[in-house]
C-alpha positions in Angstrom: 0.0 0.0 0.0 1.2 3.2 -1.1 2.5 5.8 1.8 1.4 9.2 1.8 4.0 10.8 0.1 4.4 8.2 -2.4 1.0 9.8 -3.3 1.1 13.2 -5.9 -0.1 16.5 -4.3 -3.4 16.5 -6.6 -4.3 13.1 -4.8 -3.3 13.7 -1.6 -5.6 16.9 -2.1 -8.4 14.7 -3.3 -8.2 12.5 0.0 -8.4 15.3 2.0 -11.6 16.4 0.1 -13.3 12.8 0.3 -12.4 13.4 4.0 -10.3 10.3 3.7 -7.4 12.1 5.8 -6.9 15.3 6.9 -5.2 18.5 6.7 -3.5 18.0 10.4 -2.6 14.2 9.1 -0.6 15.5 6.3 0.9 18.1 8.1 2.3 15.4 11.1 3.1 13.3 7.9 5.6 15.5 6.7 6.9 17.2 9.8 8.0 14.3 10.7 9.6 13.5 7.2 11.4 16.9 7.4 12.9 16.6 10.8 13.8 13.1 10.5 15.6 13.5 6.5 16.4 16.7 5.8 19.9 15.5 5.0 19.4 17.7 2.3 19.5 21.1 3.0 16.1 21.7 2.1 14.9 23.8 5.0 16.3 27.1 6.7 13.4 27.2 9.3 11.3 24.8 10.2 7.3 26.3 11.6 5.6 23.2 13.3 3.5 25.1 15.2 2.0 27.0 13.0 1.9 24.4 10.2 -0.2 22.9 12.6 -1.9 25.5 14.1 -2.7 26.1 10.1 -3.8 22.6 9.3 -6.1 22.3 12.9 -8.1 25.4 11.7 -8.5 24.1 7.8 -9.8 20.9 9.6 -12.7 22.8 11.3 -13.5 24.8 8.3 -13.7 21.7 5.6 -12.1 21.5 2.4 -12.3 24.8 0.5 -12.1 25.5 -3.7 -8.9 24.2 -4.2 -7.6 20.8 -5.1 -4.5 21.5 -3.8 -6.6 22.5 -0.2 -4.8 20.9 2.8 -1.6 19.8 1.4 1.7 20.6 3.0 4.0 22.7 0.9 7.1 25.3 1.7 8.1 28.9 1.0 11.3 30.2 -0.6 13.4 32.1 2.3 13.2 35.0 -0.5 9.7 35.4 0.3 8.0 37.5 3.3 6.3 35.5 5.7 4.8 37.6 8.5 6.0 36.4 11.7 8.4 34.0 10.3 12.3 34.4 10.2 13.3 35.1 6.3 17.0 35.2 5.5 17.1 35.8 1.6 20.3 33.4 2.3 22.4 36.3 3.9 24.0 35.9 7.0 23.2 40.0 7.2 19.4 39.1 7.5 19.8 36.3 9.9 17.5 37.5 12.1 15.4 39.1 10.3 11.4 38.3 11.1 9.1 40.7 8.6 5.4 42.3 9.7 3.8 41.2 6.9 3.1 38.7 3.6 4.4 38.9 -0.2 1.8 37.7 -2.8 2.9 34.3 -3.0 2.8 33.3 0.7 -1.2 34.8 0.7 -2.1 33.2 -2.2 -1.0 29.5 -0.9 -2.6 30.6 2.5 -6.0 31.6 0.3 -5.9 28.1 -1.4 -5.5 26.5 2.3 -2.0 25.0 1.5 0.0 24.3 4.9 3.5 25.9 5.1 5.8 23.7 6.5 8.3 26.3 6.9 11.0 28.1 4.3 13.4 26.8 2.1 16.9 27.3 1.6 18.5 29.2 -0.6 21.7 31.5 -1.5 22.0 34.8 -0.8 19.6 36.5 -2.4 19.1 34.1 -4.6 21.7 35.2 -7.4 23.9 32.3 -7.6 22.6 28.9 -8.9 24.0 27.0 -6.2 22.5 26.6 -2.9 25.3 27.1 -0.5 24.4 29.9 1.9 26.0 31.2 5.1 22.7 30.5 7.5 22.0 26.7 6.0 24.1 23.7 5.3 24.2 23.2 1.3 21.0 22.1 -0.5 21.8 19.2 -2.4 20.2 16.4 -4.7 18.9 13.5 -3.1 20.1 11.5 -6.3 23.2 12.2 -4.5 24.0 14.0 -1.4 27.8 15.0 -2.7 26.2 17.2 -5.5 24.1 20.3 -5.6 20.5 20.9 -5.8 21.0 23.8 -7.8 19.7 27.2 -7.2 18.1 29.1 -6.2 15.3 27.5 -5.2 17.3 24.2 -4.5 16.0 24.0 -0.8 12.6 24.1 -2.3 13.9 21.4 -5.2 15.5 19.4 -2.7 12.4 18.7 -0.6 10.3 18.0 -2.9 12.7 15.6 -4.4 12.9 13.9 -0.9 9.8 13.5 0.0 9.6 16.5 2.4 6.5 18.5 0.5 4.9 17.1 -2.3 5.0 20.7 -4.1 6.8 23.9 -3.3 7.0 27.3 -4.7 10.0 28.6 -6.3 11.2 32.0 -7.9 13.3 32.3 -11.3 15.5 35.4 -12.3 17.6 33.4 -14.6 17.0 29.9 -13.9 16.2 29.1 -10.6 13.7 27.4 -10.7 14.6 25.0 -14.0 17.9 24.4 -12.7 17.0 22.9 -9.6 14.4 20.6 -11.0 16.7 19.7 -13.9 19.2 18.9 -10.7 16.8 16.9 -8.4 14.6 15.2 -11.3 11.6 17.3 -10.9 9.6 19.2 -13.1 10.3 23.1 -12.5 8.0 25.8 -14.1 8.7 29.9 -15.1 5.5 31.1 -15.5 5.5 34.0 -18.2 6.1 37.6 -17.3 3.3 39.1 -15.4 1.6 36.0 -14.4 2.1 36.1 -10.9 2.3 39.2 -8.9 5.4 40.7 -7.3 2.9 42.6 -4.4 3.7 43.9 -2.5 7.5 45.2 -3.0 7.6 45.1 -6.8 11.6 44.8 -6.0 12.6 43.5 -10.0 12.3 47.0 -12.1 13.7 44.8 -14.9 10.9 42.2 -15.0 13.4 39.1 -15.3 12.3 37.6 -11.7 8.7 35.4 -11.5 7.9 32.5 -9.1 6.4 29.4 -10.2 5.7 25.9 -8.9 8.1 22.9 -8.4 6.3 19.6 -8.4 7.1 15.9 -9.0 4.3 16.1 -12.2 2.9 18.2 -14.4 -0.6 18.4 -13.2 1.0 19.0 -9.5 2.9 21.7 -10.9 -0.2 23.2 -13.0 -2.3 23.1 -9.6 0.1 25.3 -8.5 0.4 28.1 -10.7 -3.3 27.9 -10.6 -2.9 28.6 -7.0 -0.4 31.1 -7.8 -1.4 33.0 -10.9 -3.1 36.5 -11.0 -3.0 40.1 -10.4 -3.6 42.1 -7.3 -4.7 45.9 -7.4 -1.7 47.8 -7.8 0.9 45.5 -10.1 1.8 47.6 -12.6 1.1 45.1 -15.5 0.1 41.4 -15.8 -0.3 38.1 -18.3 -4.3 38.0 -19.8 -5.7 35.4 -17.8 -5.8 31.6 -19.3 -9.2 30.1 -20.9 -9.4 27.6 -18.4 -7.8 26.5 -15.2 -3.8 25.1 -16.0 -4.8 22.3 -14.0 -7.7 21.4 -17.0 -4.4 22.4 -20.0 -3.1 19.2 -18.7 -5.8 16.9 -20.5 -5.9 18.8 -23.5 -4.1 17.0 -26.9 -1.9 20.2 -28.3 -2.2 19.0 -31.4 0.6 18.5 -34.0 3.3 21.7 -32.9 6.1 23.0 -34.8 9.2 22.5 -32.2 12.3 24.9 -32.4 15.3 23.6 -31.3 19.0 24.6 -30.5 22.0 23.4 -28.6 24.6 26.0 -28.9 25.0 27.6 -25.2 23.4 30.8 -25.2 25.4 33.2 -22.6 29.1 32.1 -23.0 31.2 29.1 -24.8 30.8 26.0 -22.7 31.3 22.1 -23.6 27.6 20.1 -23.2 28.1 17.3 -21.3 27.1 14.2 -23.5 24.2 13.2 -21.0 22.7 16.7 -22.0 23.5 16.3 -25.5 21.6 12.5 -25.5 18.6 13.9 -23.3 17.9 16.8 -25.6 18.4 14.4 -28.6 16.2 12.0 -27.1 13.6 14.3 -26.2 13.5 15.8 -29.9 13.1 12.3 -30.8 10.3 11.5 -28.3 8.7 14.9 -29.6 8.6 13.3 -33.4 6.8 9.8 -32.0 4.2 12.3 -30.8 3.8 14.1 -34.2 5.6 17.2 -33.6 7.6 18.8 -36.3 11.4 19.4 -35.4 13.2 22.0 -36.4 16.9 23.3 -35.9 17.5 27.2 -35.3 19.8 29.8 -34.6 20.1 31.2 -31.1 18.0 33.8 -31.3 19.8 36.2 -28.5 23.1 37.5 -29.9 26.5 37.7 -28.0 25.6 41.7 -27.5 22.5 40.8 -24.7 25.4 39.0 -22.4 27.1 42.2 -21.3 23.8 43.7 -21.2 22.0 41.0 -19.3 24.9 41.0 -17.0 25.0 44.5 -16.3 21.4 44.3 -15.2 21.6 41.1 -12.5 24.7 43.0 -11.4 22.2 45.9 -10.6 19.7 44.0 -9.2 22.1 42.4 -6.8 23.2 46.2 -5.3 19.5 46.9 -4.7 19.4 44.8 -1.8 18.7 47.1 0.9 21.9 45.8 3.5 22.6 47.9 6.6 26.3 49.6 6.0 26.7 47.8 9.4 26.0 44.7 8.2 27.5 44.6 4.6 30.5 43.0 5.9 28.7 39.4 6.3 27.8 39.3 2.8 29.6 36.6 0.8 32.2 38.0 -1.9 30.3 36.7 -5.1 27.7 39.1 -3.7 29.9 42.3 -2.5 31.4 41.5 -6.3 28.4 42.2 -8.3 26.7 44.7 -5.8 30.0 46.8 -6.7 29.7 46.0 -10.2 26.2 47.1 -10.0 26.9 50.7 -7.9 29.6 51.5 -11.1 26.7 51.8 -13.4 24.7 55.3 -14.0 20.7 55.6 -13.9 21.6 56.5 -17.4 23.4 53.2 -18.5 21.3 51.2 -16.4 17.9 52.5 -18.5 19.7 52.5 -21.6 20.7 48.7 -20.5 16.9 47.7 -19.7 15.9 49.2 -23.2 18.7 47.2 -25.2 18.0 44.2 -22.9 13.9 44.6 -24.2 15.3 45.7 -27.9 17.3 41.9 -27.5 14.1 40.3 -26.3 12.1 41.4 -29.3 14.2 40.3 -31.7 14.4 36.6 -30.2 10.6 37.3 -30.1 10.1 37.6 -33.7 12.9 35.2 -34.8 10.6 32.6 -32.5 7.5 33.6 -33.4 6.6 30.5 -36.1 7.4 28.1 -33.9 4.7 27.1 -30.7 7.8 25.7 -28.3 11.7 25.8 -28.2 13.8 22.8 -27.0 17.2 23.3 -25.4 18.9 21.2 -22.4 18.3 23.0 -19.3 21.8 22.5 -18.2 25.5 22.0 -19.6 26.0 19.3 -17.2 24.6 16.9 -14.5 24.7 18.4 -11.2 28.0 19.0 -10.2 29.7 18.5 -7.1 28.7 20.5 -4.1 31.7 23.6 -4.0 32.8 23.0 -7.7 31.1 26.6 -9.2 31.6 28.3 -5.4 35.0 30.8 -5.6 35.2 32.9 -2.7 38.6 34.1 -3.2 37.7 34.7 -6.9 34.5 35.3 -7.8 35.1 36.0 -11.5 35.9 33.0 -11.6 32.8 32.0 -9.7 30.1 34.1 -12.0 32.1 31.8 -15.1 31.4 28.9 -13.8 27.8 29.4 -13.2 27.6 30.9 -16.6 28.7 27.5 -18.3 26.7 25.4 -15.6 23.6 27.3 -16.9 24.1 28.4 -20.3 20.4 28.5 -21.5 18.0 29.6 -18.8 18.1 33.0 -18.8 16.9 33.3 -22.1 13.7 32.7 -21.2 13.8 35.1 -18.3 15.1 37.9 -20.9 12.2 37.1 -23.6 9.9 36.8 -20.4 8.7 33.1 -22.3 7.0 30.7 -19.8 9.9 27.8 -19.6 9.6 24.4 -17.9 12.2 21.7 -16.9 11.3 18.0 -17.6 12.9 15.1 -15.7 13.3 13.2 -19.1 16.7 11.3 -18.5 18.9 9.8 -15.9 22.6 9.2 -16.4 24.5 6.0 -15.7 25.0 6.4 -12.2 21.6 7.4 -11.4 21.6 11.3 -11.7 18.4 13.7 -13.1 19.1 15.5 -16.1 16.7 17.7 -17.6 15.4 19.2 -20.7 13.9 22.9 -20.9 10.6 23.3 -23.5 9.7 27.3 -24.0 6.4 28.3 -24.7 5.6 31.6 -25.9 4.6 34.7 -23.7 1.0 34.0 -22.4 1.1 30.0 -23.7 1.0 28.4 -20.2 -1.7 26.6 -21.5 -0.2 24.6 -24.6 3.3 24.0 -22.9 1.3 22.2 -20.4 -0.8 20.5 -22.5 2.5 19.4 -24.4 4.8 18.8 -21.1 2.0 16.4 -19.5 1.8 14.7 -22.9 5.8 14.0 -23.1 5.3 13.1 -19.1 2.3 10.3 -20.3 4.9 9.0 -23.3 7.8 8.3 -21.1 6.5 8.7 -17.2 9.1 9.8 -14.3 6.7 10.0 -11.4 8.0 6.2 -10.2 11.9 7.1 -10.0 12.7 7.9 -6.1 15.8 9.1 -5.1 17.9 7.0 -2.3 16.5 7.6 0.9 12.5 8.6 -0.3 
C-alpha cells in the first residue's frame, strides 16, 4: 500500500476532500519526514506550530475551492512570511522576522496549502548553487555529494525527498529550471506578469517570476493555478488563461512545430554528453508524438550578455543591506553589488531598453514556432563547491555561466519555460530538458509537457533515501 508521500499533491488533495485524511494528518506526515531526513539542506526554518496550528483550523472549516486545499507545501526564504524568520540566504538578514506577507505566501494561504516552513537558498538568490551562510548546502537526493542547484534548491531538494509534495520557487535566470533539472523534478517559469510581485515590486527589470516545483505536471499546474493573478496595484500582468492550468493538462496540443538549438546561449561552454543525448532524445520522443522538429539559430546574440549581465549586477546592489552589516555578505555578492553601484541611472535605463530591444528580436525570430527545446543545463549536477570561488568570484560568476548556459533566455524574452525530468545518467543522476512556450502559452506547454510526461513517465523514480 502506497504511503502518503508516495501519493502526488493533486491526490493527496483529493483525500483530504473525500475526507479520507486530513489537513492536520498531512501536516504530522511530513513534519516528521522533514525533521527526520532533511539531510538535504532543504529547509532554513522549520514552523511546526504553526503548520499545525494552520492545518487544525482548515480541519474545522472543511475543504475549501482548491484541489490542492490541505496539502503541505514550503516557501522560498526570498519570500515574506509575516511572523516567520526570512533570511534571503544572507547571513546580514539572519534574524530578520518581517510584519507582513508577499503575494505568493497569501495566495498558498488563500488556497488553504499548509506551510511547513521556508526553504533554503543562496543569498539572495543570485547564484545557482545553494550554499548559503545560514544553511548547510541544498543538495540532490540523487546524490547527497552534489548540488541541488539554485536558487530554489531548498525548495527542489524537498520535494525531491519526500519532504513537501509541491513547493513554490522564484526564477530570475534559472532558478527554478535548474533545480528541477538537478533533483529530477519538473520546475515551471511562469510567463512575465503572471504572478504578482505585491507587494515590494523589488525587480524593475521584470526578469524575476515564481512558479511551482512539483514531482508532475498536473501538481505543478495546480500550483500556478494557485499562484497566478494580479492584485490591485501590479503595474502590468499576463491575460488570464481560458481555463484553469490544472484542465491544460488533458488537453491534446495537437501536432506543434518545435524549435530547437543546442549551442549555449550566454558564453562558450562544452555540453556534457548526457545533456546532448537527453535533448536528442527528447526531440526524438517529440517526433513519436507528431511534432515537427526543427533546428535554429540562437535567437539572442553575443551583445545581450554584457547587457544581461549589467542588469543582474544591478539587481544584486538593490538589496537594501545595513552599512553595518555589509560585511557578512559573501564575496560573489559584495562582487556584483559593486559592479552594479559603477553603473549610472543613465546606463542602467539604456541597459533595460537594449535588454527589451534583445528580447524582441528573439521574439520575432521565434515567433513560427509554438515551443523551443534546449537542455536545461550544460551538465549533470556538479559537485557541491565546484562553481563556489570565494577568493575569486570572477571565476565564480564563469562557472555558473557555463553550468547554466540557456536559462536566462527565457527570463530575458519573459517566455514561460519548464524543466522535464526526461533522462537519468548511468550512475543514477536527473538531467533535464527545458521546452519554452511563448509569452502568455502556459496553457499549450502544459498541455504538451504532461503529454511527453504520459509517453515516457518519471513520477515512479525515487531518489535513495525517499
Amino acid at each position: 500500500m502506497a504511503e502518503l508521500h508516495d501519493l502526488t499533491a493533486l491526490e493527496q488533495g483529493d483525500l483530504v476532500r473525500r475526507r479520507q485524511v486530513s489537513p492536520l494528518e498531512l501536516t504530522e506526515h511530513y513534519l516528521e519526514r522533514a525533521d527526520r531526513l532533511d539531510s538535504v539542506g532543504a529547509f532554513v526554518t522549520l514552523t511546526p506550530d504553526l503548520a499545525r496550528e494552520r492545518a487544525a483550523a482548515l480541519d474545522s472549516g472543511g475543504p475549501g475551492p482548491s484541489p490542492l486545499w490541505g496539502v503541505p507545501t514550503a516557501i522560498k526564504d526570498l519570500n515574506l512570511t509575516a511572523g516567520v524568520r526570512t533570511t534571503f540566504g544572507s547571513a546580514a538578514f539572519a534574524d530578520f522576522v518581517p510584519d507582513l506577507s508577499d503575494n505568493v505566501t497569501l495566495s498558498l494561504e488563500a488556497a488553504g496549502l499548509v506551510s511547513l516552513g521556508k526553504t533554503n537558498t543562496p543569498e539572495f538568490g543570485s547564484p545557482c548553487y545553494t550554499e548559503p551562510d545560514v544553511a548547510p548546502p541544498a543538495v540532490t537526493p540523487w546524490d547527497r555529494t552534489r548540488t541541488a542547484g539554485g536558487s530554489s534548491g531548498g525548495a527542489a531538494a524537498a520535494v525531491s525527498a519526500g519532504l513537501v509534495p509541491l513547493a513554490q520557487g522564484s526564477d530570475g535566470g534559472g532558478s527554478i529550471r535548474i533545480p528541477a533539472s538537478c533533483c529530477g523534478l519538473v520546475g515551471l517559469k511562469p510567463t512575465r506578469g503572471r504572478i504578482s510581485g505585491h507587494p515590494m515590486y523589488g525587480d524593475p527589470v521584470g526578469l524575476g517570476t515564481a512558479g511551482p516545483i512539483a514531482r508532475t505536471v498536473r501538481d505543478a499546474a495546480a500550483m500556478l493555478d494557485v499562484l497566478a493573478g494580479r492584485r490591485v496595484g501590479d503595474p502590468a500582468w499576463a491575460p488570464p488563461p481560458s481555463a484553469t492550468f490544472l484542465s491544460a493538462c488533458d488537453r491534446d496540443p495537437g501536432r506543434l512545430r518545435v524549435a530547437r538549438f543546442i549551442a549555449p546561449v550566454i558564453t562558450d561552454t562544452v555540453v556534457d554528453p548526457a545533456c546532448v543525448q537527453a535533448w536528442e532524445d527528447a526531440s526524438r520522443l517529440l517526433e513519436s508524438l507528431g511534432h515537427e522538429v526543427e533546428d535554429v539559430a540562437v535567437p539572442l546574440p553575443a551583445e545581450a550578455v554584457p547587457v544581461f549581465e549589467t542588469c543582474w549586477a544591478v539587481l544584486t546592489a538593490l538589496s537594501a543591506v545595513p552599512p553595518d552589516r555589509e560585511h557578512l555578505l559573501r564575496p560573489l555578492t559584495r562582487w556584483l553589488s559593486e559592479r552594479g553601484r559603477a553603473v549610472s541611472g543613465p546606463e542602467f535605463g539604456l541597459a533595460i531598453g537594449a535588454m527589451r530591444r534583445f528580447a524582441a528580436g528573439a521574439l520575432t525570430a521565434l515567433a513560427p514556432y509554438d515551443v523551443v527545446l534546449t537542455p536545461t543545463l550544460a551538465t549533470p549536477p556538479l559537485p557541491v563547491g565546484a562553481m563556489r570561488d570565494d577568493d575569486h568570484p570572477e571565476r565564480d560568476f564563469e562557472a555558473q555561466k557555463a553550468f547554466t548556459p540557456w536559462t536566462s533566455a527565457w527570463n530575458v524574452t519573459g517566455m514561460p519555460a519548464v524543466s522535464l525530468p526526461v533522462h537519468w545518467t548511468d550512475d543514477g543522476l536527473p538531467v533535464g530538458v527545458m521546452l519554452a512556450g511563448r509569452p502568455a502559452e502556459e496553457e499549450l506547454l502544459l498541455a504538451l509537457a504532461a503529454q511527453v510526461e504520459e509517453a515516457s513517465p518519471w513520477q515512479d523514480r525515487r531518489p535513495p533515501g525517499w
